[in-house]
Backbone atoms as SQL, in Angstrom:
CREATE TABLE atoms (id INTEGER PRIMARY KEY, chain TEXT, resi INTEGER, resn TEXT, atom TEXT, x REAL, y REAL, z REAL);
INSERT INTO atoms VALUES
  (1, 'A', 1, 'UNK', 'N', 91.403, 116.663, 98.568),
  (2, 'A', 1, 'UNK', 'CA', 90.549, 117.604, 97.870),
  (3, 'A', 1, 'UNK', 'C', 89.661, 118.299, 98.901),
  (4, 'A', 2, 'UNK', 'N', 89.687, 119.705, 98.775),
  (5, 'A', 2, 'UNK', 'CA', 88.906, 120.789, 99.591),
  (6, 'A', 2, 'UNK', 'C', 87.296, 120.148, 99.465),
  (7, 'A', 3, 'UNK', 'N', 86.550, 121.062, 100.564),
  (8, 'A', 3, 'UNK', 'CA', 85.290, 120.936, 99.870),
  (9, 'A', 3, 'UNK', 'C', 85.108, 122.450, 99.184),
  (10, 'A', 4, 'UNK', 'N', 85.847, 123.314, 99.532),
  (11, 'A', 4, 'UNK', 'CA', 85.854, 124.488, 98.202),
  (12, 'A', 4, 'UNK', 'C', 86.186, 123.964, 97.166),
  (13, 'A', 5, 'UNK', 'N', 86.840, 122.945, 96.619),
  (14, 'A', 5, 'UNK', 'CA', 87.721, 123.002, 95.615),
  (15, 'A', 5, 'UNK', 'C', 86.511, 122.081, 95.274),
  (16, 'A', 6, 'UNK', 'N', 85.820, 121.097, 95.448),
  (17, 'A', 6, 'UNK', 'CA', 84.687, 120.014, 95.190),
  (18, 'A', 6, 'UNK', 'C', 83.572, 121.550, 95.005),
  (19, 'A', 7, 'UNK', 'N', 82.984, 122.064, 95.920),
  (20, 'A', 7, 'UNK', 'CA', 81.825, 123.268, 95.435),
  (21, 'A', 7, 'UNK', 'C', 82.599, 123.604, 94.307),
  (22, 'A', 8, 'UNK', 'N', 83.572, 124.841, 94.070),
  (23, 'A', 8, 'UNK', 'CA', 84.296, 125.007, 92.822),
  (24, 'A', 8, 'UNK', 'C', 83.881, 124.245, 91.513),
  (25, 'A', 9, 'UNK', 'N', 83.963, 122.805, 91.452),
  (26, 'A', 9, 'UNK', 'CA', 83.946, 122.092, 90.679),
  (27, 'A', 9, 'UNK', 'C', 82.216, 122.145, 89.936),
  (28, 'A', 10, 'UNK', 'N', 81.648, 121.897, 91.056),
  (29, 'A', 10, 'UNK', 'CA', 80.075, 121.817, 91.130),
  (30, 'A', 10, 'UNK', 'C', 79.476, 123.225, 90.543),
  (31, 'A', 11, 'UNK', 'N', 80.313, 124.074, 91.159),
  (32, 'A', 11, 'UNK', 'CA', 79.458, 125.866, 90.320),
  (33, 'A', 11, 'UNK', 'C', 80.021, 126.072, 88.575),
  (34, 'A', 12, 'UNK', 'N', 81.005, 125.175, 88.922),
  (35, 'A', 12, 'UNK', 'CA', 81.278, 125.086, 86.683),
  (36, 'A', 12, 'UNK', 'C', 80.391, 124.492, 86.508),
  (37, 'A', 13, 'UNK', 'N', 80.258, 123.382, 87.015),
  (38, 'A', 13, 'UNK', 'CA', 79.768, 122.389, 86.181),
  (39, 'A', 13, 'UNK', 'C', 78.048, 122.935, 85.873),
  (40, 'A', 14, 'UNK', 'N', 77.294, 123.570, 86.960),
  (41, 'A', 14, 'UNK', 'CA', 76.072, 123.917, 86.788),
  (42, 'A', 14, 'UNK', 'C', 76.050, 125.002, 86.070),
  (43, 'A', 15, 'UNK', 'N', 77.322, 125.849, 85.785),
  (44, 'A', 15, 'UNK', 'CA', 77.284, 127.237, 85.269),
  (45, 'A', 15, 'UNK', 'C', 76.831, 125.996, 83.403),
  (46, 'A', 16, 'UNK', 'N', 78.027, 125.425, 83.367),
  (47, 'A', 16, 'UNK', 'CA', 78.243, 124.820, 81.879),
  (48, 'A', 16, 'UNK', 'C', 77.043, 124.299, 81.811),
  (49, 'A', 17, 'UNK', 'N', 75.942, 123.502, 82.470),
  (50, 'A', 17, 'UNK', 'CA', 74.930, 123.197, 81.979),
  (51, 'A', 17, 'UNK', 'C', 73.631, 124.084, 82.043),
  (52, 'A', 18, 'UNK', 'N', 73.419, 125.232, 82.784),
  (53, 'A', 18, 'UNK', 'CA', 72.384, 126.294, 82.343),
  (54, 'A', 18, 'UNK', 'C', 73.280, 127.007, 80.640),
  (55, 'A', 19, 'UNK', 'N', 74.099, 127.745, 80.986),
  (56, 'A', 19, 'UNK', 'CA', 74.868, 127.840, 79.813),
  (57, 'A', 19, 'UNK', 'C', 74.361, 127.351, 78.214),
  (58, 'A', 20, 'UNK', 'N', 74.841, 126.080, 78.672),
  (59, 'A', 20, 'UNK', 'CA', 74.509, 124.850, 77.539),
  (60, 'A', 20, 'UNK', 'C', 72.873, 124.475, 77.025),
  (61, 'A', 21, 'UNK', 'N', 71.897, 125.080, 78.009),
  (62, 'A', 21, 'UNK', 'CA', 70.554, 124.918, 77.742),
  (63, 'A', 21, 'UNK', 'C', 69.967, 125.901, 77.301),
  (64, 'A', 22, 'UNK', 'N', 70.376, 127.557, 77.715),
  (65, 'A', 22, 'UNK', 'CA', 69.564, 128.361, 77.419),
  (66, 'A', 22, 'UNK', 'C', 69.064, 128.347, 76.166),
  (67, 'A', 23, 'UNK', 'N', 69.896, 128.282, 75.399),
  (68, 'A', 23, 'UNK', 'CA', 68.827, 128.958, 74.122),
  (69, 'A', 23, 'UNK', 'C', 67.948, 127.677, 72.901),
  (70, 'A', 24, 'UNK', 'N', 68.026, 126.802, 74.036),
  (71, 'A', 24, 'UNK', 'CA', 66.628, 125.964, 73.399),
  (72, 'A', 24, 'UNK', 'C', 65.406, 125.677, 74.469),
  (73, 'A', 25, 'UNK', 'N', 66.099, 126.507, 76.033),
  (74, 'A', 25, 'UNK', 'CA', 64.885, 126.509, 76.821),
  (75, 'A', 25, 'UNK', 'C', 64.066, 127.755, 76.615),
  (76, 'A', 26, 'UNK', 'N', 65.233, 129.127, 76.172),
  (77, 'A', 26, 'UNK', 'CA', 64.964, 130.223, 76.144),
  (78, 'A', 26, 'UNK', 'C', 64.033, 129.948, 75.201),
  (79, 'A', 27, 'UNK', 'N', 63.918, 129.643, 73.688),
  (80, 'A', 27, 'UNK', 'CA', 63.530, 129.262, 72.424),
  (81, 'A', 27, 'UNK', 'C', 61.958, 128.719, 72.690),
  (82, 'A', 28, 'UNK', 'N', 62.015, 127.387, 73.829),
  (83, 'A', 28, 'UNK', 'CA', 60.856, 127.101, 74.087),
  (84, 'A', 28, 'UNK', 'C', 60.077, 127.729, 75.192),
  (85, 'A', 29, 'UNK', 'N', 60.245, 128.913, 75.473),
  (86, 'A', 29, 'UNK', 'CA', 59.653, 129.209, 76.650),
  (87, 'A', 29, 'UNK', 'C', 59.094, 130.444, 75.587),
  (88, 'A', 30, 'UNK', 'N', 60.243, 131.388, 74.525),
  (89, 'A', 30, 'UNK', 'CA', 59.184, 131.835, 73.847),
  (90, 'A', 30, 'UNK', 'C', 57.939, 131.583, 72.997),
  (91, 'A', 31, 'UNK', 'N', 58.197, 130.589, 72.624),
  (92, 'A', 31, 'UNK', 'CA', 57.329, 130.224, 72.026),
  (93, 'A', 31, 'UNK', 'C', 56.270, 129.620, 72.309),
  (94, 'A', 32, 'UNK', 'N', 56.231, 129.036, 73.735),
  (95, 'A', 32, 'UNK', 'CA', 55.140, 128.914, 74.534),
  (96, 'A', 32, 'UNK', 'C', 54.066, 129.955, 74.988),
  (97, 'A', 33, 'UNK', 'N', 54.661, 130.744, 74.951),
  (98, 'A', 33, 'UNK', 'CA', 54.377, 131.938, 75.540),
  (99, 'A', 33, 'UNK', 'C', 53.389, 132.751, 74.491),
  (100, 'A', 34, 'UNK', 'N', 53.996, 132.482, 73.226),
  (101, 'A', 34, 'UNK', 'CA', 53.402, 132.599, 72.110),
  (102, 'A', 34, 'UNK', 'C', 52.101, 131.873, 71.590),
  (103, 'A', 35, 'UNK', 'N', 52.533, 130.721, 71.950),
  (104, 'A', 35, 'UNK', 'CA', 51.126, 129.995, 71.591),
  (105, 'A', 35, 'UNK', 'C', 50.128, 129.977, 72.548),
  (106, 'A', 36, 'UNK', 'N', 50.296, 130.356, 73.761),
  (107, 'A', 36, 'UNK', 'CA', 49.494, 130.548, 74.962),
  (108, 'A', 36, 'UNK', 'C', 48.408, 131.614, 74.834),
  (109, 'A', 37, 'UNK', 'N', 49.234, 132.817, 73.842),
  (110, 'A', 37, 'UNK', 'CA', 48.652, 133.782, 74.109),
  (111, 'A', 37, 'UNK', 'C', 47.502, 133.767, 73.149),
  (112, 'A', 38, 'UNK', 'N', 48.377, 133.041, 71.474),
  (113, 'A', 38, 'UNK', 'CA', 47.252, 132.588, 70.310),
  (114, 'A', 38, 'UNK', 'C', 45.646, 131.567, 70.703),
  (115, 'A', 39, 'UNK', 'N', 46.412, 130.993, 71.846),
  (116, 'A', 39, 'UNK', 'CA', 45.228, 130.026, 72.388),
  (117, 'A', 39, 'UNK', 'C', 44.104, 130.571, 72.775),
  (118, 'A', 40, 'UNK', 'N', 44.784, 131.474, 73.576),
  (119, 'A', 40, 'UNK', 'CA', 44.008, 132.044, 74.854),
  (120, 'A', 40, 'UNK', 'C', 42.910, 132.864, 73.736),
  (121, 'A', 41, 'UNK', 'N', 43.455, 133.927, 72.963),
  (122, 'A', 41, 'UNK', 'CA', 42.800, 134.998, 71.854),
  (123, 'A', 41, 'UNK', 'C', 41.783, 134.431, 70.711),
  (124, 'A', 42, 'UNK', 'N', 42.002, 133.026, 70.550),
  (125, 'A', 42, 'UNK', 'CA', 41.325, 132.502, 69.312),
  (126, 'A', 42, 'UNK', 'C', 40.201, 131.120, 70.747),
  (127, 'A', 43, 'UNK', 'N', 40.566, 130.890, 71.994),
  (128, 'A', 43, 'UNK', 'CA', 39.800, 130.147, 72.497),
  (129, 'A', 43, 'UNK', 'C', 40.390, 128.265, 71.656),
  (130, 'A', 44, 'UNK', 'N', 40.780, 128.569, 71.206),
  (131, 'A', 44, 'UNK', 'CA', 41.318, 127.030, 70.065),
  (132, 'A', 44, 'UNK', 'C', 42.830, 126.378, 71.705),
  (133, 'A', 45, 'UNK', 'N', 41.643, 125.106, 72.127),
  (134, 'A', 45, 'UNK', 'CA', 42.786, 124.691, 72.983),
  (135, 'A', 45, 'UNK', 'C', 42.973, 123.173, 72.547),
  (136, 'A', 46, 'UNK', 'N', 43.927, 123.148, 71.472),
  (137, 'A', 46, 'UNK', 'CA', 44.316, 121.830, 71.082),
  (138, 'A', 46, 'UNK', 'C', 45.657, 121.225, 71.633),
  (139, 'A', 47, 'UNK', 'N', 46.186, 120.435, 71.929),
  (140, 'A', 47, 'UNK', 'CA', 46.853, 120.154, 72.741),
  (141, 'A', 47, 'UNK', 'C', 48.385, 119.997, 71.706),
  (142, 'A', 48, 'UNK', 'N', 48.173, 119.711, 70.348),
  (143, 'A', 48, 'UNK', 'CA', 48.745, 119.151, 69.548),
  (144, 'A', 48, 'UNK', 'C', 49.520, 121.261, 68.752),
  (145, 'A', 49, 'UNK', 'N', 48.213, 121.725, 69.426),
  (146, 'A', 49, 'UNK', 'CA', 48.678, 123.206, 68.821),
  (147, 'A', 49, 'UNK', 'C', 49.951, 123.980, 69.486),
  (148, 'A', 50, 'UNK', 'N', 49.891, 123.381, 70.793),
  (149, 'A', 50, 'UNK', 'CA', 50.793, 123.699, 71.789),
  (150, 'A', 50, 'UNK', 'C', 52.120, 123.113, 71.871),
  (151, 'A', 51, 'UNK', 'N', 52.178, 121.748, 71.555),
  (152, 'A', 51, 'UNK', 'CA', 53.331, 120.646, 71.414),
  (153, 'A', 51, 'UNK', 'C', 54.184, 121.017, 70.625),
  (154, 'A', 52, 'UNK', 'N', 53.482, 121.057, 68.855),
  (155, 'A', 52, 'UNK', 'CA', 54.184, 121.041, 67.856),
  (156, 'A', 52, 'UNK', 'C', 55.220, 122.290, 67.437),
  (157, 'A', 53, 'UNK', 'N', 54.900, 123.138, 67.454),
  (158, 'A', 53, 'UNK', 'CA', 55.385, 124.555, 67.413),
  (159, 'A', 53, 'UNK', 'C', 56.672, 124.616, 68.456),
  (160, 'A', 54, 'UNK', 'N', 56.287, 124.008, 69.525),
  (161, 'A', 54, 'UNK', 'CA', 57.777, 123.691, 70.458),
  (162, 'A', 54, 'UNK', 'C', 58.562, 122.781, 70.174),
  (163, 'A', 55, 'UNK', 'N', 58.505, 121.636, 69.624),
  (164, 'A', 55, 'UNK', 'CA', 59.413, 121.056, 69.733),
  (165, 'A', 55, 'UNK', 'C', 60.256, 121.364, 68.215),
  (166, 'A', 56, 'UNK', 'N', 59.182, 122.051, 67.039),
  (167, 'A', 56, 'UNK', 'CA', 60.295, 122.504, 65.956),
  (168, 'A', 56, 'UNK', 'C', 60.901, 123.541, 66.255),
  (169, 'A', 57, 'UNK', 'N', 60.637, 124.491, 67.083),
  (170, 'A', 57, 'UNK', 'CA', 61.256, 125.811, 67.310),
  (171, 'A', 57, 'UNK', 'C', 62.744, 125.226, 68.573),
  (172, 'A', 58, 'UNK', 'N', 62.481, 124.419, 68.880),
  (173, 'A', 58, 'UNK', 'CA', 63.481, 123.310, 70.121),
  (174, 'A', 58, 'UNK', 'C', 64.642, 122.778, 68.972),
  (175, 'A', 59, 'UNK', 'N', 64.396, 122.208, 68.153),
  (176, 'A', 59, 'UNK', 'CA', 64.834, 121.422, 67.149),
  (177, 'A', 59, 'UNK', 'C', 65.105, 122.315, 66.136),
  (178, 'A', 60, 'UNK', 'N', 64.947, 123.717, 65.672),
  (179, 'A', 60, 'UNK', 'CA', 65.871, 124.629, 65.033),
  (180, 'A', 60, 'UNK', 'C', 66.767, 125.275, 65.855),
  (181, 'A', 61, 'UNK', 'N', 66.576, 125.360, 67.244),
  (182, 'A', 61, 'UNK', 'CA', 67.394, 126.362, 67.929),
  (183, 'A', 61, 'UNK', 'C', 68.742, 125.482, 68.104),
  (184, 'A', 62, 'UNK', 'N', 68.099, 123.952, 68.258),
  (185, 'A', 62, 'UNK', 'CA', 69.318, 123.059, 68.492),
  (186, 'A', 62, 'UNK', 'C', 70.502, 122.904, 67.156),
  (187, 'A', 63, 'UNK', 'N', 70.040, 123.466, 66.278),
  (188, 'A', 63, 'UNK', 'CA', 70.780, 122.914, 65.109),
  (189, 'A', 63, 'UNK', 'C', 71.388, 124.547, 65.003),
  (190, 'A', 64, 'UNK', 'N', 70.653, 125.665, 65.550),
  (191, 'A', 64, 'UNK', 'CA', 71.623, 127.132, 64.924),
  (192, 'A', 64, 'UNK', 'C', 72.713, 127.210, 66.276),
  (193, 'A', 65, 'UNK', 'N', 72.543, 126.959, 67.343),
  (194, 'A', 65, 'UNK', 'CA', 73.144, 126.627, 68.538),
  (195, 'A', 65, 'UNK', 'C', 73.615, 125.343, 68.944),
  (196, 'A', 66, 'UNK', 'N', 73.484, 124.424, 68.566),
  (197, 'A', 66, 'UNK', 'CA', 74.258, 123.210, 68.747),
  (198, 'A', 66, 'UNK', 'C', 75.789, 123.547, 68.641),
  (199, 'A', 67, 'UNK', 'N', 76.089, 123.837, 67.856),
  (200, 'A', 67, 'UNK', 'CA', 78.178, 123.678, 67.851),
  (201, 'A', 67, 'UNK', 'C', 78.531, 124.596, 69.129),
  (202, 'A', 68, 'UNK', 'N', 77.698, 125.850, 69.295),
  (203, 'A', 68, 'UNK', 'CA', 78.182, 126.648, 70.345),
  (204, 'A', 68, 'UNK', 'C', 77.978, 125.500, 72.169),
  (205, 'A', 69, 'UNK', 'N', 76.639, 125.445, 71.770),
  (206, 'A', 69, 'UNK', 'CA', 76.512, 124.531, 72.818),
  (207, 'A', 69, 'UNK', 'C', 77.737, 122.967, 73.584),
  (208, 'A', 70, 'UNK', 'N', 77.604, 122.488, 71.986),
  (209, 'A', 70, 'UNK', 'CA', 78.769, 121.489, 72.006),
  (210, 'A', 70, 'UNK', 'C', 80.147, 122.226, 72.428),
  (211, 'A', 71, 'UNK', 'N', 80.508, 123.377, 71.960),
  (212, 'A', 71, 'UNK', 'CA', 81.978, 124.055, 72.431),
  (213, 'A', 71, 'UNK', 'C', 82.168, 124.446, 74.237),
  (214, 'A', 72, 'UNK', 'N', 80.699, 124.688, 74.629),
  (215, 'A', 72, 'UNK', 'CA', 80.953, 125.110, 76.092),
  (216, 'A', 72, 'UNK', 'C', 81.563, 123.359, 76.971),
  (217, 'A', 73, 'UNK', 'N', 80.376, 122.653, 76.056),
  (218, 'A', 73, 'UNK', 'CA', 80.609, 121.359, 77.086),
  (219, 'A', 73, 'UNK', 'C', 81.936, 120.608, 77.043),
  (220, 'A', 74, 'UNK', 'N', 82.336, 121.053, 75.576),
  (221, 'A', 74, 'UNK', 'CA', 83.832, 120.313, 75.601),
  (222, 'A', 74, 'UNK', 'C', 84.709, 120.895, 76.018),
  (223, 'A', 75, 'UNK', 'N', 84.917, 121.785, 75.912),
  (224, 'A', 75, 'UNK', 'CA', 86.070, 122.881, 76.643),
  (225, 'A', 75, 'UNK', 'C', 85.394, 122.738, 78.557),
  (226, 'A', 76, 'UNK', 'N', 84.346, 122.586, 78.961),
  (227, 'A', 76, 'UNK', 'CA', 84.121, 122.278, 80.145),
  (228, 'A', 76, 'UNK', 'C', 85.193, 120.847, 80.507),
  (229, 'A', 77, 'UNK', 'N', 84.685, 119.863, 79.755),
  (230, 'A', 77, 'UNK', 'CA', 85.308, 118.544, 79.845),
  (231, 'A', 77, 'UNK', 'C', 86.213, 118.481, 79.721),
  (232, 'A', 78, 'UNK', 'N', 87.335, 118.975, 78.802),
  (233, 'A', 78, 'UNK', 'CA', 88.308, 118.957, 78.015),
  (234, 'A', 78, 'UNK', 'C', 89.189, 119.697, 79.920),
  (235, 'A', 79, 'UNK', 'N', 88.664, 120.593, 80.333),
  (236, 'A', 79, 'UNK', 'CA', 89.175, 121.298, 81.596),
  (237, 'A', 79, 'UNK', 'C', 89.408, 120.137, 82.668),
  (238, 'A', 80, 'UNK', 'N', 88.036, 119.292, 83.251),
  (239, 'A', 80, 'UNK', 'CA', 88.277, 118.427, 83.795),
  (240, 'A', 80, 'UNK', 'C', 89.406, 117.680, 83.495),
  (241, 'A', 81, 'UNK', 'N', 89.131, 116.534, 82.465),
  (242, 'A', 81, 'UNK', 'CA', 89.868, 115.980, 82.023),
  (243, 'A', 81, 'UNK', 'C', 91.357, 116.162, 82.184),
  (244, 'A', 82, 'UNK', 'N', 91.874, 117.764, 82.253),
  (245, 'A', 82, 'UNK', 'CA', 93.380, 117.580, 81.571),
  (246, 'A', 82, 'UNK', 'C', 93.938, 117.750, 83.091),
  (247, 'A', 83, 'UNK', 'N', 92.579, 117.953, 84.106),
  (248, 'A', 83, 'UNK', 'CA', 93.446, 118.711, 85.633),
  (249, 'A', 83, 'UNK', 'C', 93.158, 117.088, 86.431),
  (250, 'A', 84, 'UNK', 'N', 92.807, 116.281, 85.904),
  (251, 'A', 84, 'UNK', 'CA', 92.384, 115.091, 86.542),
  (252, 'A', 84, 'UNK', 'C', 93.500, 114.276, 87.602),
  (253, 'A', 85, 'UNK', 'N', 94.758, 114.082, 86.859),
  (254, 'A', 85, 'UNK', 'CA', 95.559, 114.167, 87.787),
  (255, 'A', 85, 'UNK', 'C', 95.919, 114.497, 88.840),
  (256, 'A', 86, 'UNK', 'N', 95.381, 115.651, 88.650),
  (257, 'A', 86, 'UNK', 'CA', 95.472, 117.061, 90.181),
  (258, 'A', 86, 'UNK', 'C', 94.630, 116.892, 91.040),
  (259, 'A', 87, 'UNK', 'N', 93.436, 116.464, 90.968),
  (260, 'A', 87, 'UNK', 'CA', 92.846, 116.460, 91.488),
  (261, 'A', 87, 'UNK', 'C', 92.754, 115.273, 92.747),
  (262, 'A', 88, 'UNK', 'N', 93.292, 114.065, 92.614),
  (263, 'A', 88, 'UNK', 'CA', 93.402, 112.864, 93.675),
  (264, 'A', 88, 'UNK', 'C', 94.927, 113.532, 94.430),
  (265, 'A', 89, 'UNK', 'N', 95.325, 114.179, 94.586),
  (266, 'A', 89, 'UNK', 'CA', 96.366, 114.454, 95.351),
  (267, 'A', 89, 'UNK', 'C', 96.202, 115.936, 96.424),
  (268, 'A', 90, 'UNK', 'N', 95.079, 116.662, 95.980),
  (269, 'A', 90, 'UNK', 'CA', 94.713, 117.360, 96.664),
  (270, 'A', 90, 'UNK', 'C', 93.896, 116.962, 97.995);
């Protein structure tokens, strides 16, 4: 096995896991952003004001994006997996 063919391996694999995260990091970064700004405008710095709002807006994005998410990683795996053979002979 190359070490192109090992990098190769390594730039899927990081592509499939940014991929696989955006849109519940994307999700919580808006909404941080959001409550930062409510904080900042109303002076109200509760810690619990900041938490909560992220982790349900985390926890809906995961459930409208979950199957898509789940489809990148298995078809990622499902790739490994079927070339696995191939791969100890290179």
């Amino acid at each position: 096995m190359s070490i192109e063919f090992v990098n190769q391996i390594i730039k899927q694999a990081l592509i499939t896991v940014l991929l696989a995260s955006a849109p519940a990091m994307l999700v919580g970064l808006i909404v941080g952003l959001v409550v930062s700004v409510f904080q900042a405008v109303s002076q109200i710095h509760e810690v619990t004001l900041s938490f909560i709002p992220k982790i349900i807006a985390i926890f809906v994005s995961l459930m409208i994006f979950g199957h898509w998410m789940i489809n990148i990683v298995v078809t990622f795996t499902t790739q490994i997996l079927s070339n696995l053979s191939n791969y100890g002979t290179m």
